[in-house]
Biopython code that builds the backbone (N, CA, C, O; Angstrom):
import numpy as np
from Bio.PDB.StructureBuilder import StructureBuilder

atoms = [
    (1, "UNK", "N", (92.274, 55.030, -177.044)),
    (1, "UNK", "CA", (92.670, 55.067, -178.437)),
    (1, "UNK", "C", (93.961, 55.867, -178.589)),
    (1, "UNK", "O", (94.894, 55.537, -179.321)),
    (2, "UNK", "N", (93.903, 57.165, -177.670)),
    (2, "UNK", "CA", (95.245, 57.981, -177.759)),
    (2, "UNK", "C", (96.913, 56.924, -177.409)),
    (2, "UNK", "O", (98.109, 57.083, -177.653)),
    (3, "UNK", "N", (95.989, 55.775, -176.668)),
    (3, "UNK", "CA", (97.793, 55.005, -175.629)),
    (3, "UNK", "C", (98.129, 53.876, -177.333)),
    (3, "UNK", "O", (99.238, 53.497, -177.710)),
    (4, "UNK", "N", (96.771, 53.600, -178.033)),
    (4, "UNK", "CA", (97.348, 52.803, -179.400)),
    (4, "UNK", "C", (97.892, 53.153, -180.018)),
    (4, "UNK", "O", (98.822, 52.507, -180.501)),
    (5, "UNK", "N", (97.484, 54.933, -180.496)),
    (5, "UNK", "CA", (98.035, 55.472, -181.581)),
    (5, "UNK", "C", (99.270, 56.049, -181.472)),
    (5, "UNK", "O", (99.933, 56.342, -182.468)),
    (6, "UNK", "N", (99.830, 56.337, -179.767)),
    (6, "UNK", "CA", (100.902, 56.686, -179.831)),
    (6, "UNK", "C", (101.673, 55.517, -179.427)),
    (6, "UNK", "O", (102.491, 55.786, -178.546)),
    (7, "UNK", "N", (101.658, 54.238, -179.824)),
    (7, "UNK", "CA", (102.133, 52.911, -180.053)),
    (7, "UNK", "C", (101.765, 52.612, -181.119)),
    (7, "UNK", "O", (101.245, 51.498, -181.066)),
    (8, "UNK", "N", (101.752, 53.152, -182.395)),
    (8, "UNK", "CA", (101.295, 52.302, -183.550)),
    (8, "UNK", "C", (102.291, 50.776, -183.657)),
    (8, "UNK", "O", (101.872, 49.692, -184.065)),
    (9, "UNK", "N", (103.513, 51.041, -183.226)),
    (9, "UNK", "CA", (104.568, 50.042, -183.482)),
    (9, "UNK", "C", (104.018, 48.557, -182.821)),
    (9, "UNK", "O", (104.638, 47.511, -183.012)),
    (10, "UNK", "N", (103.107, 48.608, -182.238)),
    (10, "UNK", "CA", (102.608, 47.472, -181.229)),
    (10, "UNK", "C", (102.278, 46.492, -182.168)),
    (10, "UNK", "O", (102.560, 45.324, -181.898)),
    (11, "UNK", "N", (101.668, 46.794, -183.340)),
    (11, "UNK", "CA", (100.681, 46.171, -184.274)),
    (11, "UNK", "C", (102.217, 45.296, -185.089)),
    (11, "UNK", "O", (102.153, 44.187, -185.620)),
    (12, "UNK", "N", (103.265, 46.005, -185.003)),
    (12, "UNK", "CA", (103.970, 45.366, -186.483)),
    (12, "UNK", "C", (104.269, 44.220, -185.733)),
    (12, "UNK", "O", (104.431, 44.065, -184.523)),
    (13, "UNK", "N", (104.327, 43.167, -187.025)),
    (13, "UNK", "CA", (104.591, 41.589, -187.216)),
    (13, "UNK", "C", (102.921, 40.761, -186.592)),
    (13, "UNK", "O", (102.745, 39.690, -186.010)),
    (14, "UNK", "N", (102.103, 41.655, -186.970)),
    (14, "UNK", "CA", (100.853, 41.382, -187.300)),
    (14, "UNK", "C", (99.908, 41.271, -188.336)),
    (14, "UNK", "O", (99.087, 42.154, -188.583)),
    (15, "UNK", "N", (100.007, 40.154, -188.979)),
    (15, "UNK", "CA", (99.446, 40.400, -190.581)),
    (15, "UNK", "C", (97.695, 40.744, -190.587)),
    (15, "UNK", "O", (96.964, 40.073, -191.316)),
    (16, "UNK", "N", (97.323, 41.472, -190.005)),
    (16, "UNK", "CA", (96.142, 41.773, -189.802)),
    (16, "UNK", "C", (95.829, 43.317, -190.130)),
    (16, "UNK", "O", (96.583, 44.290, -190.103)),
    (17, "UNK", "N", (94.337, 43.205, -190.480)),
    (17, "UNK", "CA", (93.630, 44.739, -190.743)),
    (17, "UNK", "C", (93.478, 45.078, -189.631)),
    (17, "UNK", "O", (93.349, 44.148, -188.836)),
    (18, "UNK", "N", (93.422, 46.514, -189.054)),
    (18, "UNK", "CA", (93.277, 46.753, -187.909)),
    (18, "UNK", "C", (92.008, 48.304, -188.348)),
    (18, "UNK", "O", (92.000, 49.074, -189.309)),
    (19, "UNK", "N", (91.225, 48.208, -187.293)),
    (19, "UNK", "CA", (90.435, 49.858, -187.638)),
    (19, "UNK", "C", (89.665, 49.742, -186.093)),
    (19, "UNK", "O", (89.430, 48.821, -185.311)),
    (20, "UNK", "N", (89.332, 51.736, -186.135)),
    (20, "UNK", "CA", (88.573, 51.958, -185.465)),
    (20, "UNK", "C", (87.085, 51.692, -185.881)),
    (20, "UNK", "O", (86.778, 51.759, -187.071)),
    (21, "UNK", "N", (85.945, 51.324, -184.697)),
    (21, "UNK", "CA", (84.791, 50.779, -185.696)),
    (21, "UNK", "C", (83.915, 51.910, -184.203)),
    (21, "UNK", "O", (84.252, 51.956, -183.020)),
    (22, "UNK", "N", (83.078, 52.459, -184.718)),
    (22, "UNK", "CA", (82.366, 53.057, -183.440)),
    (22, "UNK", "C", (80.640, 53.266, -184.779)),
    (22, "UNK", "O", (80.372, 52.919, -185.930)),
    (23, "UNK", "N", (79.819, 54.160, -183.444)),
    (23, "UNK", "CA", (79.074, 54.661, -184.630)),
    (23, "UNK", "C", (78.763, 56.110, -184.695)),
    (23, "UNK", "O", (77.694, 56.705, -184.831)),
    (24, "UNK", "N", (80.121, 56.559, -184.547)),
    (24, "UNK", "CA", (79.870, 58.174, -184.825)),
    (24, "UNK", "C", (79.589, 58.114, -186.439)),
    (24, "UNK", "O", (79.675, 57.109, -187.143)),
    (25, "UNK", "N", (79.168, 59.671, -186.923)),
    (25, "UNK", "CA", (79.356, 59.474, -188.296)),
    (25, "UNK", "C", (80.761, 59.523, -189.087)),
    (25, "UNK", "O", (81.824, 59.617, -188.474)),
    (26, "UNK", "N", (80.688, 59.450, -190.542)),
    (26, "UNK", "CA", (81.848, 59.731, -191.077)),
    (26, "UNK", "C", (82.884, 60.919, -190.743)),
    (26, "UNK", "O", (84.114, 60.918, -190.690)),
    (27, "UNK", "N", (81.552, 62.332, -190.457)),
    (27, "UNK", "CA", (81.944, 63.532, -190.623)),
    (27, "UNK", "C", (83.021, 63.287, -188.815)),
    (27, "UNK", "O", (84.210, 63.340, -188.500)),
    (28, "UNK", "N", (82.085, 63.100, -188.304)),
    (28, "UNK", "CA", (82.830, 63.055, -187.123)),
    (28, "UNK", "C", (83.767, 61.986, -186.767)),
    (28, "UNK", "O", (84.370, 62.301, -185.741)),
    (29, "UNK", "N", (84.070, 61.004, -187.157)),
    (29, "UNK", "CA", (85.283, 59.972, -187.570)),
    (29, "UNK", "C", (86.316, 60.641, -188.369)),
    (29, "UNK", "O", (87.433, 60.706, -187.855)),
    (30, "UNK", "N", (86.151, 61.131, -189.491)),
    (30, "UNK", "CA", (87.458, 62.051, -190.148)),
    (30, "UNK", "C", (87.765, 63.607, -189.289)),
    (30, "UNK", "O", (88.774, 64.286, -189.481)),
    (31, "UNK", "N", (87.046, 63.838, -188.667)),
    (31, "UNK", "CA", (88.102, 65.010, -187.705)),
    (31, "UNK", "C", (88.830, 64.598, -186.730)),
    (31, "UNK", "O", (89.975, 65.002, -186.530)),
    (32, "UNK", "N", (87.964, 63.371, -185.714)),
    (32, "UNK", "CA", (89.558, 62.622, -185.265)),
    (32, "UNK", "C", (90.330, 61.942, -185.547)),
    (32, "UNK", "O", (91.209, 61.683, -184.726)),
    (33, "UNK", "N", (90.343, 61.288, -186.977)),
    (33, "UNK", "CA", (91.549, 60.290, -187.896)),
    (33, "UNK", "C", (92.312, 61.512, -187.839)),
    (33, "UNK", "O", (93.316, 61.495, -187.128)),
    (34, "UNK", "N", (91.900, 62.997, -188.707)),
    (34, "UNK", "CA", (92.977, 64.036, -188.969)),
    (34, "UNK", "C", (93.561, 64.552, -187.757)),
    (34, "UNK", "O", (94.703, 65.001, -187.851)),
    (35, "UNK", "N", (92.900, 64.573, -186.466)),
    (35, "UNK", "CA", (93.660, 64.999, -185.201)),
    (35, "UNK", "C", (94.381, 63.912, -184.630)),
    (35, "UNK", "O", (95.197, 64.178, -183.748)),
    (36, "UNK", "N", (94.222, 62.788, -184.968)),
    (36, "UNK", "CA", (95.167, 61.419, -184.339)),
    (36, "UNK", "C", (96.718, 61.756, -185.638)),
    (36, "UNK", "O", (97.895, 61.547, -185.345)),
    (37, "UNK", "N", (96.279, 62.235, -186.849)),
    (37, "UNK", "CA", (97.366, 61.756, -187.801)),
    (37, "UNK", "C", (97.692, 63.176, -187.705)),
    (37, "UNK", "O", (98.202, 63.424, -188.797)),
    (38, "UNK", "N", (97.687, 64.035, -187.149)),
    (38, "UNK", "CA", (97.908, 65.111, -187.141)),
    (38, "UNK", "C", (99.149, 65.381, -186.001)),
    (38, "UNK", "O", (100.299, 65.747, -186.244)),
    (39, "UNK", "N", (98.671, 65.147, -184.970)),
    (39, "UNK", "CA", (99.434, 64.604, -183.807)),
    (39, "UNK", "C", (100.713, 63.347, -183.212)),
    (39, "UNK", "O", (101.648, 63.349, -182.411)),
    (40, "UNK", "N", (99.824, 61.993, -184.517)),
    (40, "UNK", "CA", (101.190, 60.882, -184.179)),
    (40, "UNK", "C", (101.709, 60.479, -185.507)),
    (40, "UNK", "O", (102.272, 59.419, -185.781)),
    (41, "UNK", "N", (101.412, 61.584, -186.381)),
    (41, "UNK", "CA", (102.074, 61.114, -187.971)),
    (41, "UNK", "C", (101.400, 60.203, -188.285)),
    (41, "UNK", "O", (101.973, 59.413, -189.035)),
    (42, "UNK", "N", (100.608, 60.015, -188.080)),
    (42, "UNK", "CA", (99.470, 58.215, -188.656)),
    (42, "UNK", "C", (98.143, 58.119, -188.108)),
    (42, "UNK", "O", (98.178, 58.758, -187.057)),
    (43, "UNK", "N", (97.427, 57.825, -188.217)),
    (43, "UNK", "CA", (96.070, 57.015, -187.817)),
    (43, "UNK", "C", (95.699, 55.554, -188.373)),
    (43, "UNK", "O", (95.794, 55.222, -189.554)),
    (44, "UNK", "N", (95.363, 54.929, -187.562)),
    (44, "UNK", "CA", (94.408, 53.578, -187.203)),
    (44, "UNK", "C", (92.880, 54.240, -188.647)),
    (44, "UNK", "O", (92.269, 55.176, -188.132)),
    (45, "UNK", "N", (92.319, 53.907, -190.113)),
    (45, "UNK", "CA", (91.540, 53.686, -190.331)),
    (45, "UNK", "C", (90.210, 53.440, -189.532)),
    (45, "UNK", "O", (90.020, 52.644, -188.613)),
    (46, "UNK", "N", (89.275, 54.389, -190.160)),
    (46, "UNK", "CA", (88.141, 54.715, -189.216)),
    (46, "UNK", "C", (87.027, 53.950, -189.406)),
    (46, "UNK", "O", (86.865, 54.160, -190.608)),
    (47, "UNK", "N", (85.958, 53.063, -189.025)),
    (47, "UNK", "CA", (85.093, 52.384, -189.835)),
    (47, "UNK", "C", (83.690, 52.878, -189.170)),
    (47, "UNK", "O", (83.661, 52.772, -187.944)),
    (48, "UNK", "N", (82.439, 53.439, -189.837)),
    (48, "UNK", "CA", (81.515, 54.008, -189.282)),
    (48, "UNK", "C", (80.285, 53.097, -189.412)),
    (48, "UNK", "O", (79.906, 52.605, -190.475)),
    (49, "UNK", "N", (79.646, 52.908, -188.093)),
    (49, "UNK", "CA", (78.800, 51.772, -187.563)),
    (49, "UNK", "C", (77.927, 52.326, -186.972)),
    (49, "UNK", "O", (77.802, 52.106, -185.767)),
    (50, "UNK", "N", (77.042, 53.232, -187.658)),
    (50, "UNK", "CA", (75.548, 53.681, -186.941)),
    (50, "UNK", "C", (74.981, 53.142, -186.649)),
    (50, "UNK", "O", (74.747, 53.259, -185.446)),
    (51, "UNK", "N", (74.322, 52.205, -187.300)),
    (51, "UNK", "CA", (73.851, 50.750, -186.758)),
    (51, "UNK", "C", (74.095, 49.838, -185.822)),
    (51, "UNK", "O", (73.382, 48.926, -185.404)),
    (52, "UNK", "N", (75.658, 50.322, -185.401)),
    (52, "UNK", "CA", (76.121, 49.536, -184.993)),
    (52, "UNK", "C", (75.928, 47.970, -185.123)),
    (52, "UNK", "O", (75.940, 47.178, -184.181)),
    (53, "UNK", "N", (75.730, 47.640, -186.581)),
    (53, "UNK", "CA", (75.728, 45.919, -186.910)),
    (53, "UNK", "C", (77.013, 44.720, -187.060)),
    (53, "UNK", "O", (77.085, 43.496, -186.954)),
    (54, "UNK", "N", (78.016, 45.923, -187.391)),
    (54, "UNK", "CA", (79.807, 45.427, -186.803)),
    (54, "UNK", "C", (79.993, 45.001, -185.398)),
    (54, "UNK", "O", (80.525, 43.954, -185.030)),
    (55, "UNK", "N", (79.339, 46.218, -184.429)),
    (55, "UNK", "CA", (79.786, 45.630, -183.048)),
    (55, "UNK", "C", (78.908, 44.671, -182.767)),
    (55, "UNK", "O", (79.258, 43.832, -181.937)),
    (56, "UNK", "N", (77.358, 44.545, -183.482)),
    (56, "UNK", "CA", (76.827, 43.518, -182.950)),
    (56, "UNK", "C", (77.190, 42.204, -183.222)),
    (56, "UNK", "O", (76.856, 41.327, -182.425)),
    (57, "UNK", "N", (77.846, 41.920, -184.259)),
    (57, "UNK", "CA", (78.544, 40.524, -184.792)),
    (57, "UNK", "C", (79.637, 40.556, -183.579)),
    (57, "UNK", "O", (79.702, 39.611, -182.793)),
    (58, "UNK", "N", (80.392, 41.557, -183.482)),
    (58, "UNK", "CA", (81.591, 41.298, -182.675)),
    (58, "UNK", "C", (80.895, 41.092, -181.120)),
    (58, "UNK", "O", (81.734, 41.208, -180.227)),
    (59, "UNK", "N", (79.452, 40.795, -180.630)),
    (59, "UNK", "CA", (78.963, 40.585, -179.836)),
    (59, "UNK", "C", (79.676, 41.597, -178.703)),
    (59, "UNK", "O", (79.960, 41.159, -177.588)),
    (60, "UNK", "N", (79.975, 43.167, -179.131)),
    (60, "UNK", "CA", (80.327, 44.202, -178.490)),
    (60, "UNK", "C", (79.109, 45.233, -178.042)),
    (60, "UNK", "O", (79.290, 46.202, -177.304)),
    (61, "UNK", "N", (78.065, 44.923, -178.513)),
    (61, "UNK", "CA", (76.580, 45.704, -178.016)),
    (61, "UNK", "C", (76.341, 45.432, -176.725)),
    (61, "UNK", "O", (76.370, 44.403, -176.048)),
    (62, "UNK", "N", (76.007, 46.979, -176.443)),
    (62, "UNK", "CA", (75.552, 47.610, -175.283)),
    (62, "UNK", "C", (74.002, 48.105, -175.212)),
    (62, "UNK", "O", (73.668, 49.102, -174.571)),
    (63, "UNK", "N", (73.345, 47.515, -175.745)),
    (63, "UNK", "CA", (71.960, 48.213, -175.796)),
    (63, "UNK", "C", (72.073, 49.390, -177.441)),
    (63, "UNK", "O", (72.080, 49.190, -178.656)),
    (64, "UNK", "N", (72.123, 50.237, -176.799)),
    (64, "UNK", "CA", (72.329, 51.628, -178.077)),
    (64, "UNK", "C", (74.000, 51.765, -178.668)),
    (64, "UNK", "O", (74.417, 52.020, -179.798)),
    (65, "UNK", "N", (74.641, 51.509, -177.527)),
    (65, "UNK", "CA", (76.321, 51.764, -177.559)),
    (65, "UNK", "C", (76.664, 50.543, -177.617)),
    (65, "UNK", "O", (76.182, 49.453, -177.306)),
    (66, "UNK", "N", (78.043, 51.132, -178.300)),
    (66, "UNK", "CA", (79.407, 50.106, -178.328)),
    (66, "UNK", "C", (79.867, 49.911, -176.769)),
    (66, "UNK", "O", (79.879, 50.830, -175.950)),
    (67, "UNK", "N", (80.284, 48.416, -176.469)),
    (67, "UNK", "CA", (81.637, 48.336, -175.541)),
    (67, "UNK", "C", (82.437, 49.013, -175.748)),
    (67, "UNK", "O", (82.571, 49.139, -176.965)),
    (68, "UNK", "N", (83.438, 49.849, -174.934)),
    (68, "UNK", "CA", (84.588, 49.680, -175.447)),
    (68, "UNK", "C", (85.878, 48.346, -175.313)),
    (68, "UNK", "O", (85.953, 47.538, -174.388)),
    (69, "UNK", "N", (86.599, 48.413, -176.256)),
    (69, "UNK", "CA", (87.064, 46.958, -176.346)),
    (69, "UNK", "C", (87.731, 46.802, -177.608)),
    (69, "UNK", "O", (88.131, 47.656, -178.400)),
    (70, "UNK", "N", (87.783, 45.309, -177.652)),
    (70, "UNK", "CA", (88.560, 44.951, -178.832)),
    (70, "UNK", "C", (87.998, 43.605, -179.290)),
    (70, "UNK", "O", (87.305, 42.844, -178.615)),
    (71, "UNK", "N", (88.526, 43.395, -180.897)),
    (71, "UNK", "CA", (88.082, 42.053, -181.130)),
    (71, "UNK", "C", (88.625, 41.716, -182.154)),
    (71, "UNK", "O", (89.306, 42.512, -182.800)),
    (72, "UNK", "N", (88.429, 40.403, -182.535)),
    (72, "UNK", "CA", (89.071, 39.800, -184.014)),
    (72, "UNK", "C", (88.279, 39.034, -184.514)),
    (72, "UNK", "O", (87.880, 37.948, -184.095)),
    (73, "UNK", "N", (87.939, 39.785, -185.763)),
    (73, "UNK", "CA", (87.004, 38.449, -186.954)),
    (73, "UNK", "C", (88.549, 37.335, -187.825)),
    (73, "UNK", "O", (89.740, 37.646, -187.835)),
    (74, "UNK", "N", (88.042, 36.351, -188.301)),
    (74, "UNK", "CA", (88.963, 35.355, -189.085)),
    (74, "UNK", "C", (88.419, 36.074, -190.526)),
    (74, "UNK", "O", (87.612, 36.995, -190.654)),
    (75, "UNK", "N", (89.230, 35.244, -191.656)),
    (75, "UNK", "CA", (88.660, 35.718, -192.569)),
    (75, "UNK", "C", (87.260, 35.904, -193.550)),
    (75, "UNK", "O", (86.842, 36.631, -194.452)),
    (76, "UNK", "N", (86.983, 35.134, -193.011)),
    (76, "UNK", "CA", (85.255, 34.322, -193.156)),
    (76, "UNK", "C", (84.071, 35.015, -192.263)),
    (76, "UNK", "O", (82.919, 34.610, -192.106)),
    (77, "UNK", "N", (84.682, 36.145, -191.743)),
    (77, "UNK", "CA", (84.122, 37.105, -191.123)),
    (77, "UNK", "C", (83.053, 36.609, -189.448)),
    (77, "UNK", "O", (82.058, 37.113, -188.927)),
    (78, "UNK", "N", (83.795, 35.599, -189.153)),
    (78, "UNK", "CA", (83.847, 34.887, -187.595)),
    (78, "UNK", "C", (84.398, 35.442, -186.358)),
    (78, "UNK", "O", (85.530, 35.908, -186.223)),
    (79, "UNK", "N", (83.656, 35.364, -185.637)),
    (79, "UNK", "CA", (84.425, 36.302, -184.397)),
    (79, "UNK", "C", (85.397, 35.113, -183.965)),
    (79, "UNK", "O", (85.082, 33.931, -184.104)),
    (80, "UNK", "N", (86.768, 35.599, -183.357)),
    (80, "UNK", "CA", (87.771, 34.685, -183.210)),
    (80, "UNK", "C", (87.599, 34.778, -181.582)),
    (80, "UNK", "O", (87.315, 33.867, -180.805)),
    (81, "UNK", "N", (87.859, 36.164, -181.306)),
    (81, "UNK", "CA", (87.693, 36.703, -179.564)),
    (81, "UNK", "C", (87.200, 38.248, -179.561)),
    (81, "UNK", "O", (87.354, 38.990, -180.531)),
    (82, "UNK", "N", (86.830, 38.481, -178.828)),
    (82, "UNK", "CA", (86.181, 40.035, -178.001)),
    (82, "UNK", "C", (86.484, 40.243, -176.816)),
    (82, "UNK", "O", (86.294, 39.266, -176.093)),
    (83, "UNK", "N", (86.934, 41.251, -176.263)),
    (83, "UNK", "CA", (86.977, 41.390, -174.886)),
    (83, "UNK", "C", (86.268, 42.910, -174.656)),
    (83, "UNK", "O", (86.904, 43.664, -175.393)),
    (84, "UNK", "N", (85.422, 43.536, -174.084)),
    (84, "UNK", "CA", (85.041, 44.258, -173.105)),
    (84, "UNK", "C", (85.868, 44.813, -172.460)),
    (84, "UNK", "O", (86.247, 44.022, -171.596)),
    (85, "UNK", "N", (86.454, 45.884, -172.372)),
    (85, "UNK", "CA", (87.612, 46.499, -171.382)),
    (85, "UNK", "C", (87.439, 48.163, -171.782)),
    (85, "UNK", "O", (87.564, 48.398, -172.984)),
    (86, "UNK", "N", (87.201, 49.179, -171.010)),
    (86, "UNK", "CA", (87.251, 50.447, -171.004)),
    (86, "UNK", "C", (88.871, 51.109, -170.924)),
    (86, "UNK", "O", (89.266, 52.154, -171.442)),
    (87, "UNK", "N", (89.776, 49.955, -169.952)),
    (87, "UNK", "CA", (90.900, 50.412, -169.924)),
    (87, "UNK", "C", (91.830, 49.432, -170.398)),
    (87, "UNK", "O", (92.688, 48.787, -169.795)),
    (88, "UNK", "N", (91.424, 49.453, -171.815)),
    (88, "UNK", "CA", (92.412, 48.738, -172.946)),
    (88, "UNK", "C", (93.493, 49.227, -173.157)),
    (88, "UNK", "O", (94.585, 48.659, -173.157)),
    (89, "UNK", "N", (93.261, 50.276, -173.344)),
    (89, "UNK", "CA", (94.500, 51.654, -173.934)),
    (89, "UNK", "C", (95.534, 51.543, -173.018)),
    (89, "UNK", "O", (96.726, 51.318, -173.228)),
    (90, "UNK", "N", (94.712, 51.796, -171.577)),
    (90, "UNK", "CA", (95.910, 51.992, -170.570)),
    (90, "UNK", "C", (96.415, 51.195, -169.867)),
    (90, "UNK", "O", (97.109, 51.477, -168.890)),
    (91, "UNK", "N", (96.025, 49.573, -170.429)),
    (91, "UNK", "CA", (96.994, 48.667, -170.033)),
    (91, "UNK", "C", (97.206, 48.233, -171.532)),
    (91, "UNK", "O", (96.756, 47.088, -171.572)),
    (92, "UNK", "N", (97.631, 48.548, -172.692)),
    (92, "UNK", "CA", (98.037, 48.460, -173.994)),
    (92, "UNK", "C", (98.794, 46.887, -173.684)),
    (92, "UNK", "O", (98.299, 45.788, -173.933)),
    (93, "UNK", "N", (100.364, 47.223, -172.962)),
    (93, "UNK", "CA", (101.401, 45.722, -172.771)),
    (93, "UNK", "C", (100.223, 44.466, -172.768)),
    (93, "UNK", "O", (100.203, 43.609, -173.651)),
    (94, "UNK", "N", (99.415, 44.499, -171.822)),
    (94, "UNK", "CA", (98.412, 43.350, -171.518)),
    (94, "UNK", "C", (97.786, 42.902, -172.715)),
    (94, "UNK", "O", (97.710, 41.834, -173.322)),
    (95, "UNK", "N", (97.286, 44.263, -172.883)),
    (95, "UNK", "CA", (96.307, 43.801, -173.921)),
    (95, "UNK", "C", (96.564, 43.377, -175.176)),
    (95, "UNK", "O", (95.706, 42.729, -175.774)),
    (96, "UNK", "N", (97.723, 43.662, -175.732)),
    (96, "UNK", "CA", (98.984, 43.375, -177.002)),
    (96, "UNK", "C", (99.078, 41.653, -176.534)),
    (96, "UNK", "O", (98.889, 40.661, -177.239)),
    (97, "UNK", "N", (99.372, 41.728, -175.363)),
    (97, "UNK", "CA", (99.716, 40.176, -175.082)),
    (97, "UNK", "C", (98.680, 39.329, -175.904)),
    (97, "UNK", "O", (98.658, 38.633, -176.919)),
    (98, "UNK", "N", (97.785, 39.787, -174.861)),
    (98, "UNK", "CA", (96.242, 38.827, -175.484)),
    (98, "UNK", "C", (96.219, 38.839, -176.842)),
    (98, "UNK", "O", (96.746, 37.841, -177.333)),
    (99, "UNK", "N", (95.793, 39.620, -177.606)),
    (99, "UNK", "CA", (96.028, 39.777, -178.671)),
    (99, "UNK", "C", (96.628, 38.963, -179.583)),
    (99, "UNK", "O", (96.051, 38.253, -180.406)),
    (100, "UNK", "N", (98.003, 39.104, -179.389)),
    (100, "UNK", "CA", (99.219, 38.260, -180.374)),
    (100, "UNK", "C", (98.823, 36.607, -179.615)),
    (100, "UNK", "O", (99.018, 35.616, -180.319)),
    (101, "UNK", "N", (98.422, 36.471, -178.567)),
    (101, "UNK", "CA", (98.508, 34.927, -178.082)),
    (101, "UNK", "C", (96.902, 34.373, -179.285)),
    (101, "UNK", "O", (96.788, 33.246, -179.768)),
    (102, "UNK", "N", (96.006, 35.405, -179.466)),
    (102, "UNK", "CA", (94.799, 34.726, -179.944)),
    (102, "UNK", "C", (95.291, 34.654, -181.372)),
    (102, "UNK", "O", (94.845, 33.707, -182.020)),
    (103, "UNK", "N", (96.045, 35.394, -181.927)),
    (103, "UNK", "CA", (96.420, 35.734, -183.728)),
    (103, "UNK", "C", (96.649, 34.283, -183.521)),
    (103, "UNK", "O", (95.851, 33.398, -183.829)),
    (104, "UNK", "N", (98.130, 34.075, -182.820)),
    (104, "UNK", "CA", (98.704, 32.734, -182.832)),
    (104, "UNK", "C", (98.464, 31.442, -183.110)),
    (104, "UNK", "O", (98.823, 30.532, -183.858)),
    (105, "UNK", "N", (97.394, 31.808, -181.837)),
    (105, "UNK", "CA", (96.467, 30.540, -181.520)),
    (105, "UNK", "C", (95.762, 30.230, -183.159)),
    (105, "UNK", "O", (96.010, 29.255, -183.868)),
    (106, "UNK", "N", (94.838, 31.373, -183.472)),
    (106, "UNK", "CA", (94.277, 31.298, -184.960)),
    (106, "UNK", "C", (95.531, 30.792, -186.269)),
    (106, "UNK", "O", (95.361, 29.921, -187.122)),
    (107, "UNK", "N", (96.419, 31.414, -186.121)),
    (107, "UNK", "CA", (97.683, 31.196, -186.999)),
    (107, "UNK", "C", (98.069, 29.352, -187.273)),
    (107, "UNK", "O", (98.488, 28.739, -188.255)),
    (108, "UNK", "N", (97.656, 28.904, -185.782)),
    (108, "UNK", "CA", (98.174, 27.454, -185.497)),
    (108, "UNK", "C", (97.200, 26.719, -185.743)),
    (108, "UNK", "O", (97.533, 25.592, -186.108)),
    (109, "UNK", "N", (95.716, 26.981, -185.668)),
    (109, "UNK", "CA", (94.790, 25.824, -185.807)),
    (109, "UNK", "C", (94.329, 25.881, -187.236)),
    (109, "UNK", "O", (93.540, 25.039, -187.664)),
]
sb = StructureBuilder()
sb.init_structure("model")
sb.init_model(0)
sb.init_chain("A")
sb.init_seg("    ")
for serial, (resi, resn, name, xyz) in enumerate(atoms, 1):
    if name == "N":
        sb.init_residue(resn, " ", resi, " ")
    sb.init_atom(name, np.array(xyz, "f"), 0.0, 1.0, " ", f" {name:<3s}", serial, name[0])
structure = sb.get_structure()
């Protein structure tokens, strides 16, 4: 999360919502939004998923835990893609790729 936020620029010419979704609580989601925006002038929006019933749509469940990873709903609240990856962050270039190729792909059909 630290290799996104100090790339926020990755995201622009992406017309998309973007957030963190985990299931810490709120309390503990707003002390690291304020230490991410504290640190890179900004934060990524925090979204809190005790239930974790977000990651389970995003078919990101681990039993009790989240994957770590990434994903994209359409607007109709459809999973578009998910990927599973622990080292998202630290291949960011890659994973930006993927990313903008699936927006696209969605953009075009």
């Amino acid at each position: 999360m630290v290799q996104l936020h100090s790339n926020l620029d990755v995201l622009e010419g992406l017309d998309v919502n973007t957030y963190v979704i985990s299931g810490d609580t709120p309390e503990q989601q707003l002390e690291l939004y304020t230490a991410l925006k504290n640190e890179y002038g900004e934060s990524l929006p925090f979204v809190s998923d005790p239930d974790l019933e977000i990651v389970d749509l995003l078919n990101m469940k681990n039993g009790d835990v989240p994957y770590r990873g990434y994903g994209m709903l359409d607007t109709e609240g459809n999973v578009v893609f998910n990927e599973a990856n622990d080292r998202w962050g630290e291949e960011l270039p890659e994973t930006m790729e993927k990313i903008k190729k699936e927006y696209n792909d969605l953009l075009n059909n």
